[in-house]
C-alpha positions as CSV (number, residue, x, y, z in Angstrom):
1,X,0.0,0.0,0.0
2,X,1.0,3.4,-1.3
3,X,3.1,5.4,2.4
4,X,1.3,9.1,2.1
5,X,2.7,10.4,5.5
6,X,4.7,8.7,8.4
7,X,6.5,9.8,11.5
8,X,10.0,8.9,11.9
9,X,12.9,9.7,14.1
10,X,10.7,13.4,15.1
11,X,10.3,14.1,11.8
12,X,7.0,13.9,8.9
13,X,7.8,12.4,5.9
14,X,5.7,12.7,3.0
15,X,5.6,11.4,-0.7
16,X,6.1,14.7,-2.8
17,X,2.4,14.0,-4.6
18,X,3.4,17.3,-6.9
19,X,6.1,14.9,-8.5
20,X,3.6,12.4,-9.2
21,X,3.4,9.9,-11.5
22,X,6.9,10.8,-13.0
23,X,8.9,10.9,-9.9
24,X,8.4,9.5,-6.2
25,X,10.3,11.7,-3.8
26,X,9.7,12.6,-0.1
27,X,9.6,15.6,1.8
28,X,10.8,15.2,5.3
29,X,9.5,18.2,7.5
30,X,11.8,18.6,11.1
31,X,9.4,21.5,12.3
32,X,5.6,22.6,11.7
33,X,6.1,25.7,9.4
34,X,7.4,23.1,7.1
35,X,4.4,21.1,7.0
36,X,1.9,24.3,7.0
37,X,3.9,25.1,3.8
38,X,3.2,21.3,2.8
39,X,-0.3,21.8,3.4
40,X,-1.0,25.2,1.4
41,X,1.5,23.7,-1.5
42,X,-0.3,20.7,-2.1
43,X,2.9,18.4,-1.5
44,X,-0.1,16.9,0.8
45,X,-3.6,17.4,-0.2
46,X,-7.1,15.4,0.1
47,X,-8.9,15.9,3.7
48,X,-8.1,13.3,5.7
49,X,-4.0,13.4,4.5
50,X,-4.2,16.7,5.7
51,X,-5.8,16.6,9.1
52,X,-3.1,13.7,9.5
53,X,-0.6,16.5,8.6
54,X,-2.1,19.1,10.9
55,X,-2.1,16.6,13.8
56,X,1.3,15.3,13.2
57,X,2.6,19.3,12.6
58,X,1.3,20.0,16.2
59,X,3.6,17.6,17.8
60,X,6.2,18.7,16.0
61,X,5.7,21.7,17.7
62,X,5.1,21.5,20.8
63,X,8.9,19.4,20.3
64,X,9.8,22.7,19.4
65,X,8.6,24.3,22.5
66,X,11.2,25.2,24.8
67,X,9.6,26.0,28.3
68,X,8.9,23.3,31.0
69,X,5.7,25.4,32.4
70,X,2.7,23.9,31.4
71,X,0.8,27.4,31.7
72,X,3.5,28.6,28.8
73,X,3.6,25.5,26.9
74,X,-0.2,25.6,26.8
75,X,0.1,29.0,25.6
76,X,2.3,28.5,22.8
77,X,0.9,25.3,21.7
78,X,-2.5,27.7,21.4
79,X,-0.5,29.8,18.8
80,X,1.0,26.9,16.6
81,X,-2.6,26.0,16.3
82,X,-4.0,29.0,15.4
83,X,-1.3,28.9,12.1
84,X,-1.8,25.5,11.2
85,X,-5.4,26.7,11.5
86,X,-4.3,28.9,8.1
87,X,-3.2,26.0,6.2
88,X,-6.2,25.7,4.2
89,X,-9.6,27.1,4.7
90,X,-12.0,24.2,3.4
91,X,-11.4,21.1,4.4
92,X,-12.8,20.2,8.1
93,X,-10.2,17.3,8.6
94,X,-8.0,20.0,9.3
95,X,-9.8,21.8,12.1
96,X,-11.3,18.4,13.3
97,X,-7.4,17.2,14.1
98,X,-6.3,20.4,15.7
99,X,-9.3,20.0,18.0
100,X,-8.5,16.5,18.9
101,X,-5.4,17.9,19.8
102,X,-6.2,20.7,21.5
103,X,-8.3,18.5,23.5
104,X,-5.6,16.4,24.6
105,X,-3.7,19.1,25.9
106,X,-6.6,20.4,27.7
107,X,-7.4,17.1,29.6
108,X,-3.9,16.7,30.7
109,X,-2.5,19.6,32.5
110,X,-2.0,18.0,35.2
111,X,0.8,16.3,33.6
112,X,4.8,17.7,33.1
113,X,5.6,19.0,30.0
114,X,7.2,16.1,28.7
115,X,4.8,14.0,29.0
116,X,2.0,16.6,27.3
117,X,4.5,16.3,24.0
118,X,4.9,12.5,24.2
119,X,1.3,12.3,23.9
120,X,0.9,14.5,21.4
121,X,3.2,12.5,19.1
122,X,1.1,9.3,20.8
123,X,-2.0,11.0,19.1
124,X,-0.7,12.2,15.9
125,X,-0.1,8.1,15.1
126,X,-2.6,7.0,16.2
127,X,-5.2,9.4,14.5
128,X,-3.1,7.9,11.1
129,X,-3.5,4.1,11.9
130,X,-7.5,5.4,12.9
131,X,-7.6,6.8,9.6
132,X,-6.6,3.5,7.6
133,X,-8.6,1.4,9.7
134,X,-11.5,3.7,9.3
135,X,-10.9,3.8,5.6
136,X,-10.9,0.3,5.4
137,X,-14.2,-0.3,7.4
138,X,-16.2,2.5,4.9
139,X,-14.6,0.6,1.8
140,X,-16.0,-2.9,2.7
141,X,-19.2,-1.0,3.5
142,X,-19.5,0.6,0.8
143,X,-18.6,-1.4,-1.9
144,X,-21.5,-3.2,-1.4
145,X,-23.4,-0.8,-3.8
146,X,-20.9,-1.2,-6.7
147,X,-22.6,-4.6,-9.1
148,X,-19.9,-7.0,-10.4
149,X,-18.9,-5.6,-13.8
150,X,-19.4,-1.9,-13.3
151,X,-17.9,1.3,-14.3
152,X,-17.5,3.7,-12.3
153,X,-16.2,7.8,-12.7
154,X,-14.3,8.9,-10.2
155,X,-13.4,12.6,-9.9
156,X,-10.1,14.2,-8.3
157,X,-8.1,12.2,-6.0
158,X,-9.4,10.3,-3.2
159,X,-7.4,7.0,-3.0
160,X,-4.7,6.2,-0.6
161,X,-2.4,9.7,-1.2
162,X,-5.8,11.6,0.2
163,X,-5.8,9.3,3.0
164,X,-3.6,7.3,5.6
165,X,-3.3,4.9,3.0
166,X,-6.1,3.0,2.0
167,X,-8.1,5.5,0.5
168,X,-12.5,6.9,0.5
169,X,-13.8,6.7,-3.0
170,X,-11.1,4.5,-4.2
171,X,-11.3,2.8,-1.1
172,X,-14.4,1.6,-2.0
173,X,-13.6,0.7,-5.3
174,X,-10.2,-1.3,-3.9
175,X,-12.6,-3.3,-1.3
176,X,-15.1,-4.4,-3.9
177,X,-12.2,-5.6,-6.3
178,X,-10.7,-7.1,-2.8
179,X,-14.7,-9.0,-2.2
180,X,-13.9,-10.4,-5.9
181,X,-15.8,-7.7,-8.3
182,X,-14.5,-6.8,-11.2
183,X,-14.6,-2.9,-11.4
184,X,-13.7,-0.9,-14.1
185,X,-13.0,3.2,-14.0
186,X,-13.1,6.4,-15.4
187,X,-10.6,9.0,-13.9
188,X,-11.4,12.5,-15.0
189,X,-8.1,14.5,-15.4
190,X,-9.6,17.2,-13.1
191,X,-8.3,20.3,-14.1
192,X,-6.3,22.8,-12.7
193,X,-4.2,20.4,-10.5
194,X,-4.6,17.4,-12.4
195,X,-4.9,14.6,-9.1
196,X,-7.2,12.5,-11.4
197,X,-4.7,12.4,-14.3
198,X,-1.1,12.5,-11.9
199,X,-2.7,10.7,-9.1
200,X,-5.7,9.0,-10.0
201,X,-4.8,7.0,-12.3
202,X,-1.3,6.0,-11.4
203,X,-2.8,4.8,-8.1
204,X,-5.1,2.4,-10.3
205,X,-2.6,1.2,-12.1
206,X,-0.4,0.5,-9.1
207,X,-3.1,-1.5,-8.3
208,X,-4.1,-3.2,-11.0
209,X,-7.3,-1.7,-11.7
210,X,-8.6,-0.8,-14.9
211,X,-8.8,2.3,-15.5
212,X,-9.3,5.2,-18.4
213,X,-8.4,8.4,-18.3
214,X,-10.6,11.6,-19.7
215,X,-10.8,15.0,-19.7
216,X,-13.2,16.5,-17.1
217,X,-15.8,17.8,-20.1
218,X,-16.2,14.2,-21.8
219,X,-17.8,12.8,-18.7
220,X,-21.0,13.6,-19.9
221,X,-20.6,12.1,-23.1
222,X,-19.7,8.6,-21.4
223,X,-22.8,9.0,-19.5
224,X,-25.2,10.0,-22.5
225,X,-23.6,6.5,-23.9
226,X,-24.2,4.5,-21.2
227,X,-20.9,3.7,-20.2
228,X,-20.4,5.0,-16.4
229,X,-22.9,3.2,-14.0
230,X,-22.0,4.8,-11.0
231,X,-20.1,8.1,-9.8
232,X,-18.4,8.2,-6.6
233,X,-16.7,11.2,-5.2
234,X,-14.3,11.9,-1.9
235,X,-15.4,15.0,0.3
236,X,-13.3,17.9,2.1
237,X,-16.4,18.8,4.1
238,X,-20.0,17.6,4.5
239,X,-22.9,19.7,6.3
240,X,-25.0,18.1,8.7
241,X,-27.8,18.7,5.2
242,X,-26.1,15.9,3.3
243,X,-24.3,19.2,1.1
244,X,-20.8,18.6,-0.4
245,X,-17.7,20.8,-0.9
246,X,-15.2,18.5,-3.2
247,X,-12.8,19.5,-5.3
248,X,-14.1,22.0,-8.2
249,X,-16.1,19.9,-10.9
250,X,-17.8,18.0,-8.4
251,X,-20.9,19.5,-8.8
252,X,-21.0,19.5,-12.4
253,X,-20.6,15.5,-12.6
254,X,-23.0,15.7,-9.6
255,X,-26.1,17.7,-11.7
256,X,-24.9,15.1,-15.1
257,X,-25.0,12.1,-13.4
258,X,-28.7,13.1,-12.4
259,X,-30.1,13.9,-15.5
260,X,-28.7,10.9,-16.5
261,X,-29.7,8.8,-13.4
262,X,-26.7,7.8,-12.3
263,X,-26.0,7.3,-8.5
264,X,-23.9,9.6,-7.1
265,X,-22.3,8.1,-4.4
266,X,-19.8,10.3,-1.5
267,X,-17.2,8.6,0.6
268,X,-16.0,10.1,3.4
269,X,-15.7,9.2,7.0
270,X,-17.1,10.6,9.7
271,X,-14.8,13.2,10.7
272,X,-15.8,14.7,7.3
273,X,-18.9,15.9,8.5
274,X,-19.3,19.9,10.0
275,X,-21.7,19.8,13.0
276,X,-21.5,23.5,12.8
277,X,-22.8,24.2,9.4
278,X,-26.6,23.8,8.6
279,X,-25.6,23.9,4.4
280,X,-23.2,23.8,2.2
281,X,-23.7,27.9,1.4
282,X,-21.8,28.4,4.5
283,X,-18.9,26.4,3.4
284,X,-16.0,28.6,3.1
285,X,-14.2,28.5,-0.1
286,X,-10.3,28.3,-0.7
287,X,-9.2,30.4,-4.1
288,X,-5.9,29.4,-4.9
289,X,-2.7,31.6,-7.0
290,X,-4.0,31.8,-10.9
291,X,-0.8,29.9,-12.3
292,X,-2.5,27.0,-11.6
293,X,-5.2,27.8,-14.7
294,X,-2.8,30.1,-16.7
295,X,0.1,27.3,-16.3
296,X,0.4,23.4,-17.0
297,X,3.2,21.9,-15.4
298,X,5.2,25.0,-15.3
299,X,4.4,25.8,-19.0
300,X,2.0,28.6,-19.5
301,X,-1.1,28.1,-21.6
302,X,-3.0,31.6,-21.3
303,X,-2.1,35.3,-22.8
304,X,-0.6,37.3,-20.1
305,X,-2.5,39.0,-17.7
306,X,-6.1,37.6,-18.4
307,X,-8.5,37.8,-15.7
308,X,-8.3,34.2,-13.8
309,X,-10.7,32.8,-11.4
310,X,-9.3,29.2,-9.4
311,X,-11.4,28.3,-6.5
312,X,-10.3,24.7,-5.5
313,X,-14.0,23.6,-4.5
314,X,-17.1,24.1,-5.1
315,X,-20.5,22.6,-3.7
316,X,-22.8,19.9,-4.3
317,X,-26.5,20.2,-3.0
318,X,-27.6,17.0,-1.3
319,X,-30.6,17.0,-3.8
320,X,-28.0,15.2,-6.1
321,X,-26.3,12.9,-3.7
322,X,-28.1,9.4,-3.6
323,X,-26.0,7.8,-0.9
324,X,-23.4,9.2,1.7
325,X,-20.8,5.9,2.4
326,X,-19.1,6.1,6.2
327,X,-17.1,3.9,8.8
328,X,-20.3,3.7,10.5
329,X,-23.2,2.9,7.9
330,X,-24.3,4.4,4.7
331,X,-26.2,7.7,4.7
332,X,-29.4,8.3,2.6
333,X,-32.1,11.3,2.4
334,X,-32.9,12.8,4.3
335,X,-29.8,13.3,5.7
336,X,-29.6,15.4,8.3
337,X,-31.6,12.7,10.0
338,X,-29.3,9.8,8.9
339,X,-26.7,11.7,9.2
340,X,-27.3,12.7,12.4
341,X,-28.4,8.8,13.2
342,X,-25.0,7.7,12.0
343,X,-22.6,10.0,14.3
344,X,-24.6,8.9,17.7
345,X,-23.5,5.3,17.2
């Protein structure tokens, strides 16, 4: 299985996914500016990688933390969690793991200083080996709704570099080839960043599952012909309405597959979900630098100084959602009451 972030000898190591598929290189970050900076340059990206980032980034700060008070540690520790708060604005992984650590810290002040940072790096691992295991619980359960023989679109990345390892969307399409299915898949490119081309696809073919590539704007043409029987999707953040921010694009393949009835499936786990947020309107937004339209690869494609929009998400009413796949059950409408059902167990 693909290694998308470890911690070794007080340090995070990473797979470079910006390389990706042409080169497989590592970053290794020894303090947690260099993993906000992994964060907000995508060497790291899908939502539960990065909450695995933030959380491992945290210990590495309070290593960093030099004072043996626990009033002043507690202080500081506050700050390094405010920046990693800055990462990235979107996906709720990331606040949900600087919360859980947070919350450590809180619940043991009575404890030295030392001890606080040893369990801080405690948590960071074991919210990673949660994260597989969880993956690998809302696979099996999901791939239940994938028939032998199907094909299935897929949109961004969402496999094992988005994850701990095991991966949502492609998760579920890994466990149903794992229960003996054959499963077939379109990857759309998924323009700016290209994870469904660069990451995608090279994941499939790691594992040995078919897979064809095509440009976002076909997948409607596949699905006029018959070819995709099922969509499903990863998710950065999920209102307690069944709405879903994904990667930009989503909710174009979500309103296609639709009018072409098509399930639209969304794998995520439960961490994914924002108690906070009655609907996806309230979903902030991340707009990221205009090279990534204007440029491909480092080699520009657009006249200088055009007007550029490049917001990395977008969202996708629940209206269009038919099923919501998690660690603990599968979601359906309404969902605010299944939802709701499915994070009390």
């Amino acid at each position: 299985m693909i290694s998308t972030i470890a911690w070794k000898d007080n340090s995070v190591v990473m797979i470079d996914q910006r390389k990706l598929p042409l080169e497989e290189e590592y970053v290794v970050c020894k303090d947690y500016k260099r993993v906000i900076w992994a964060i907000k340059e995508l060497v790291i990206r899908g939502a539960p990688a990065i909450g695995i980032a933030a959380a491992m980034g945290l210990a590495l700060g309070a290593l960093e933390i030099r004072t043996s008070r626990s009033d002043s540690f507690c202080k500081e520790f506050d700050t390094i969690c405010h920046e990693m708060a800055s990462a990235r604005p979107t996906a709720i992984n990331l606040f949900w793991a600087i919360d859980r650590m947070k919350r450590l810290v809180s619940n043991s002040k009575g404890e030295d200083v030392k001890t606080i940072k040893a369990l801080l790096v405690s948590e960071a691992q074991k919210i990673l080996a949660e994260d597989i295991s969880v993956n690998r619980r809302l696979g099996n359960i999901g791939q239940k709704l994938l028939k032998d023989g199907a094909c299935v679109l897929t949109h961004c990345n969402a496999g094992a570099l988005a994850t701990g390892g095991y991966g949502t969307a492609l998760g579920v399409i890994r466990a149903a080839v794992e229960n003996g299915k054959k499963i077939s898949v379109f990857a759309d490119e998924t323009r700016p960043f290209l994870q469904g081309a660069r990451l995608t696809a090279w994941e499939l073919k790691q594992a040995s599952i078919p897979v064809t590539l095509i440009t976002d704007s076909m997948a409607g043409h596949f699905m006029q012909r018959g070819r995709i029987e099922a969509v499903i999707v990863g998710a950065d953040r999920i209102t307690v309405n069944g709405d879903v921010a994904n990667k930009i694009g989503t909710y174009m393949i979500a309103v296609l597959a639709s009018i072409h009835r098509i399930p639209f499936y969304v794998a995520a786990p439960i961490s994914t979900i924002d108690c906070s947020l009655e609907s996806g309107d309230k979903i902030p937004i991340e707009e990221r630098d205009r090279s990534e339209v204007t440029h491909i690869l480092g080699k520009q494609i657009a006249p200088n100084e055009i007007m550029v929009e490049n917001p990395a998400f977008d969202v996708t009413p629940n209206q269009y959602v038919t099923a919501i796949i998690t660690e603990k059950g599968i979601a359906t409408p309404p969902f605010k009451e299944s939802l709701a059902r499915l994070e009390e167990e």
